[in-house]
C-alpha positions as CSV (number, residue, x, y, z in Angstrom):
1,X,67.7,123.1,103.2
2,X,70.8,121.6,104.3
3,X,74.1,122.6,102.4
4,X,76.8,119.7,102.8
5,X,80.4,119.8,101.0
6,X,82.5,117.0,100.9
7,X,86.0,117.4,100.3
8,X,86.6,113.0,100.2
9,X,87.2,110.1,98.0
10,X,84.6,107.3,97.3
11,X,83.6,107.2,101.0
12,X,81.3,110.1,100.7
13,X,78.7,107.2,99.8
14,X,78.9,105.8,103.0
15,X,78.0,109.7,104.6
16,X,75.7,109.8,102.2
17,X,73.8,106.7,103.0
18,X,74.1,107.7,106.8
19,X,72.1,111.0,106.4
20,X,69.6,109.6,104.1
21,X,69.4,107.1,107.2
22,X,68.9,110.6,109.4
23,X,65.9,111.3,107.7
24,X,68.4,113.6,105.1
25,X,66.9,113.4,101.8
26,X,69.0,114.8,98.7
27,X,67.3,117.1,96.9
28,X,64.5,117.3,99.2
29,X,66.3,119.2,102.7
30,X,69.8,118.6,101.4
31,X,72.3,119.7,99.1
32,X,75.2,117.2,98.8
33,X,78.4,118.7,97.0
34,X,81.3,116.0,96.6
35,X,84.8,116.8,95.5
36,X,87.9,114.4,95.4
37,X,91.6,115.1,94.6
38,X,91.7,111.4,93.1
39,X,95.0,111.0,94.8
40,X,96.7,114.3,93.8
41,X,97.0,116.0,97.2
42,X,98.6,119.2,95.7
43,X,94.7,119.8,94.3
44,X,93.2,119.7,98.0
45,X,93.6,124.0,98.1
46,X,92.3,124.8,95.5
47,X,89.2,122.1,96.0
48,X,89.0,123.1,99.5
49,X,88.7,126.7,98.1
50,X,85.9,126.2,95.6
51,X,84.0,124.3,98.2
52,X,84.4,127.2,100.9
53,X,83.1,129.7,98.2
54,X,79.9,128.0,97.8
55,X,78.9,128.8,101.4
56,X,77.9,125.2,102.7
57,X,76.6,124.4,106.0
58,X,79.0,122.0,107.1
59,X,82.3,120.5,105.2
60,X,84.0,116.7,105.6
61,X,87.0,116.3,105.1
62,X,87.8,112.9,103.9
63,X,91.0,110.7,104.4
64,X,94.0,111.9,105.8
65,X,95.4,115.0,107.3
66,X,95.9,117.2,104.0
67,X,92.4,117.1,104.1
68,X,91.6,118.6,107.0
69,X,94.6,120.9,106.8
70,X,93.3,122.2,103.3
71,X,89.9,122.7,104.5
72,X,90.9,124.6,107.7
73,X,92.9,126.7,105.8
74,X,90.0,127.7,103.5
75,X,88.2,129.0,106.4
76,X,87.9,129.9,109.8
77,X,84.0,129.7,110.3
78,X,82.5,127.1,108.4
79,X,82.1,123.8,110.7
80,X,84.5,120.9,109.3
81,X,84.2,117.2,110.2
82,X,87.5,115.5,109.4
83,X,86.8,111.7,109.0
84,X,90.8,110.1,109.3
85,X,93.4,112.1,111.1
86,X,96.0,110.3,112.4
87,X,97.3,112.9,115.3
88,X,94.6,116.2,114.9
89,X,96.6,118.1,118.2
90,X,99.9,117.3,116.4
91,X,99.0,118.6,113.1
92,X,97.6,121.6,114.7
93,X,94.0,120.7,113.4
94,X,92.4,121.0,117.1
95,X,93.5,122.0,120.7
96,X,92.7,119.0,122.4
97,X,90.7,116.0,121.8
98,X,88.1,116.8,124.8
99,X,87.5,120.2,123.3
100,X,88.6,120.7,119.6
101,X,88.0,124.2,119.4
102,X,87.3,126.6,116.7
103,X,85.5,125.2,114.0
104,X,86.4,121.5,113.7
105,X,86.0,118.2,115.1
106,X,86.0,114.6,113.7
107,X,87.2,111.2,114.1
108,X,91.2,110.1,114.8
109,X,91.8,106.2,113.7
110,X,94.4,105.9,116.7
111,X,97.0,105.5,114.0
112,X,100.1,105.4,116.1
113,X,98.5,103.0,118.6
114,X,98.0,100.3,116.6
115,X,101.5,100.2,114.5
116,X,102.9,97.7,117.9
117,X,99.9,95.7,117.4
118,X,100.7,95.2,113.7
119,X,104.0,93.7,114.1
120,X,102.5,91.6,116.9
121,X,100.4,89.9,114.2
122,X,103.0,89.7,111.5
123,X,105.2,88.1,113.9
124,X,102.5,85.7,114.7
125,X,102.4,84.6,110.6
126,X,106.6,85.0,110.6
127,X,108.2,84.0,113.4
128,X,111.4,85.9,113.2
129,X,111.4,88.4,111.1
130,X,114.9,90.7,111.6
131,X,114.3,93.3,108.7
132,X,111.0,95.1,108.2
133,X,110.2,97.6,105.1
134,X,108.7,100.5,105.5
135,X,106.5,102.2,103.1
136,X,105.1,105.6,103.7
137,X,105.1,108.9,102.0
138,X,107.0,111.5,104.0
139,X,104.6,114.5,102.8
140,X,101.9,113.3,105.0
141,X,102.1,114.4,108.1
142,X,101.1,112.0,110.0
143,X,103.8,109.3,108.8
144,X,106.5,110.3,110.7
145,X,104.4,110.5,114.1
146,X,103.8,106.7,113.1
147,X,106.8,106.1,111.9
148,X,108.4,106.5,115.8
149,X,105.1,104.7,117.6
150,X,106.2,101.8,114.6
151,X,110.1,101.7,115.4
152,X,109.2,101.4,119.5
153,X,107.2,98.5,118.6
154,X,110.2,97.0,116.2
155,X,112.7,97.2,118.9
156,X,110.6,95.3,121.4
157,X,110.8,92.6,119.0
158,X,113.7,92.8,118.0
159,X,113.6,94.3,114.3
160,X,115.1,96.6,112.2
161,X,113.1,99.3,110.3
162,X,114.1,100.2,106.7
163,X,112.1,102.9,105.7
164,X,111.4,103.3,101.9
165,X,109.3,106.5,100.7
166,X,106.8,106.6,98.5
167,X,106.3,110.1,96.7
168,X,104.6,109.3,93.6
169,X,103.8,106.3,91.9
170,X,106.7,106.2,89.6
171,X,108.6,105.4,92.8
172,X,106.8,102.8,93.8
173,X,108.4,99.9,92.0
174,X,112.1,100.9,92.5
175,X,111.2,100.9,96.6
176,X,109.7,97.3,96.6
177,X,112.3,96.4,94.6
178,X,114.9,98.4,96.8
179,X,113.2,96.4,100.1
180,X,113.7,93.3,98.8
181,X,117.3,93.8,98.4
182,X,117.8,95.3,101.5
183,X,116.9,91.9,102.9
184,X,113.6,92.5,104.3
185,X,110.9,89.5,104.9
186,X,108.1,91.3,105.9
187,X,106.4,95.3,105.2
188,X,104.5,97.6,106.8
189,X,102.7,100.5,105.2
190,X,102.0,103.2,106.5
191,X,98.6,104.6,104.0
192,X,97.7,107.7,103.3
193,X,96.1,108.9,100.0
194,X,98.4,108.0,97.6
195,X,99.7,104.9,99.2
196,X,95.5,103.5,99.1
197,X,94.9,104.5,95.8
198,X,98.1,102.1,94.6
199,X,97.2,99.4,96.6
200,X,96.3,96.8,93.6
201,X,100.1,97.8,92.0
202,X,101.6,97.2,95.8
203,X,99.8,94.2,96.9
204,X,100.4,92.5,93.0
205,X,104.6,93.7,93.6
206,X,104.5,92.5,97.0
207,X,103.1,89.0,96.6
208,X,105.5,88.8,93.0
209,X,108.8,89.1,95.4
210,X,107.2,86.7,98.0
211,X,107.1,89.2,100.7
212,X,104.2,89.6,103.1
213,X,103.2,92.3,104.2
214,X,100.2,94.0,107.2
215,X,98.3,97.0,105.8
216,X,96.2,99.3,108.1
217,X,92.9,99.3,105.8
218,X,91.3,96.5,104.3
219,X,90.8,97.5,101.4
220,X,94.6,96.4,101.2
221,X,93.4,92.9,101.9
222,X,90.5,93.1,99.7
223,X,92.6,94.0,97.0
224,X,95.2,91.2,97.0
225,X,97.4,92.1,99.9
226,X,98.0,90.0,102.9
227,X,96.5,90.9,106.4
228,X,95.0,94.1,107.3
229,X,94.5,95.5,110.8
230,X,92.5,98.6,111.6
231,X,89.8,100.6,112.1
232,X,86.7,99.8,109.8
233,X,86.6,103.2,107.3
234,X,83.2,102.4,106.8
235,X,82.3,103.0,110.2
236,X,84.1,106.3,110.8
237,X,82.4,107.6,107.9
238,X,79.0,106.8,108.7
239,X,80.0,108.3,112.7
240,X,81.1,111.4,110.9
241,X,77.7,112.0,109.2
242,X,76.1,111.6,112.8
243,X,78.6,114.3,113.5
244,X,77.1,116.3,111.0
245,X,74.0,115.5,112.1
246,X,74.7,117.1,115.1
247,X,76.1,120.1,113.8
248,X,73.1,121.1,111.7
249,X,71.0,120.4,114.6
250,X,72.9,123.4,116.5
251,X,75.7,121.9,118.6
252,X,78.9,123.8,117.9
253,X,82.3,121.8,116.5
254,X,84.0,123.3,119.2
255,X,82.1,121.3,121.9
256,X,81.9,117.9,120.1
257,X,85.0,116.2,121.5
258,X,87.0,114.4,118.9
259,X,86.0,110.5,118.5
260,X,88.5,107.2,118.2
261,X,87.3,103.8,117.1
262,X,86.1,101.1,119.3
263,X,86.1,98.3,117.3
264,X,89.1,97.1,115.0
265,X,89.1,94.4,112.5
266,X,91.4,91.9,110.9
267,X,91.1,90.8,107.6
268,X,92.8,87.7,106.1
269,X,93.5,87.2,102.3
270,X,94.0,83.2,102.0
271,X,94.1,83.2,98.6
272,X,97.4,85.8,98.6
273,X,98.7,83.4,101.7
274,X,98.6,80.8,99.1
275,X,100.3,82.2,96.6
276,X,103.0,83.4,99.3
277,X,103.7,79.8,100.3
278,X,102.2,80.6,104.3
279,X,100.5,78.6,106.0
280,X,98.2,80.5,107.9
281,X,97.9,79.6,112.2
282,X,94.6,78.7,113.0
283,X,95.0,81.3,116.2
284,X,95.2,83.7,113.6
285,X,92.5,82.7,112.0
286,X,90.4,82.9,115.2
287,X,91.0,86.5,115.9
288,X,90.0,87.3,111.8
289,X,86.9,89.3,111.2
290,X,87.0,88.6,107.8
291,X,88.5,85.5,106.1
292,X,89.1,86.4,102.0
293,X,89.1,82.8,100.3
């Protein structure tokens, strides 16, 4: 019988579904041991810890690099499938992308090489937007990678970054509140476990101060913000159970070169538009795979 850990948020449903899919059955040739850190990435360690001590077959690690990082840490043999990590060689999570090496592998949302496209579409709903906000949290790793792809991007059109960080969620009102002073018409987020699991609070601030704002997961969108652009989380997760798949079939993590998205998605909240005061272009609406109403 199959042993799986999962070291992820609500997402490890979706892997779930996948394997039962794979002809995986829990209970019947699989165990299926879930943990989450609800947000609290100082309890990824320890969780990753507990998990490696019950000798599973194969551990995912759910969204974000701490993830991965704590799971890694916890052991050098049992095979790991990270699900959402933004830049794996630069974090030090695999050797190359080709050839991961060790005992990991997974899936890499292309973080940085979206951030340009982003602006492109905000700039397409605000023409003319001179001061963007920021918001990330500085302890993920992966922010300040995306951070530089997203201030490339800014100067090709002309904007200035203000970067506001996001710690905890007592700071989270004083930096929306902070970015609208400073002048900014238009935000960017850059999400990561503690920045999703606020994203009713930011999208309800946000649309309060009338400032409109692109998010890189939909469930931004689906939870009152704006626009969201990115890879469909859905999807990686159910590609990372087919990673598993693989792995408990014999192929080594090692081998499995690391995967990127093919298809990303834009998702449109009218209903926040509305309450913004835009006016939504119907080239805009053209290119959305999803239209909130």
């Amino acid at each position: 019988m199959a042993y799986l850990a999962l070291l992820a948020g609500r997402d490890s449903l979706v892997v779930k579904q996948r394997l039962d899919e794979l002809g995986y059955t829990e209970g019947k040739n699989l165990i299926f041991d879930f943990r989450s850190a609800e947000g609290r990435s100082e309890r990824l360690p320890q969780l990753a810890a507990e998990l490696v001590r019950t000798s599973p077959d194969v551990i995912v690690a759910g969204f974000g690099t701490l993830a991965a990082q704590a799971a890694q840490a916890a052991t050098a043999t049992t095979p790991i499938v990270f699900v959402s990590v933004g830049d794996p060689i630069g974090a030090g999570i695999v050797k190359s992308l080709n050839r991961p090496g060790a005992n990991v592998t997974g899936i890499t949302p292309q973080g940085t090489e979206i951030g340009g496209k982003r602006l492109q579409l905000l700039e397409e709903l605000i023409p003319g937007i001179r001061i963007l906000a920021v918001f990330m949290n500085p302890e993920t790793p992966f922010s300040m990678l995306a951070l530089q792809e997203l201030r490339v991007a800014a100067n090709a059109l002309g904007q200035r970054l203000e970067v506001f960080e996001i710690r905890s969620a007592d700071q989270l009102s004083r930096s929306i509140e902070a970015a609208a002073r400073a002048g900014a018409t238009g935000v960017v987020t850059l999400e990561d476990p503690l920045l999703l699991d606020l994203r009713q609070q930011i999208a309800a601030l946000l649309t309060e101060l009338r400032l409109p704002a692109i998010y890189g997961n939909r469930e931004f969108a689906e939870a009152g913000g704006l626009l969201s652009y990115g890879p469909d989380r859905r999807q990686l997760y159910r590609r990372a159970a087919e990673l598993v798949d693989k792995i408990l079939k014999g192929a080594e993590p090692a081998d499995i070169p690391v995967e990127r998205p093919t298809k990303f998605e834009l998702v449109i909240n009218l209903k926040t538009a509305k309450a913004l005061g835009l006016q939504i272009p119907d080239k805009l609406l053209a290119l959305a795979d999803e239209v909130i109403e």
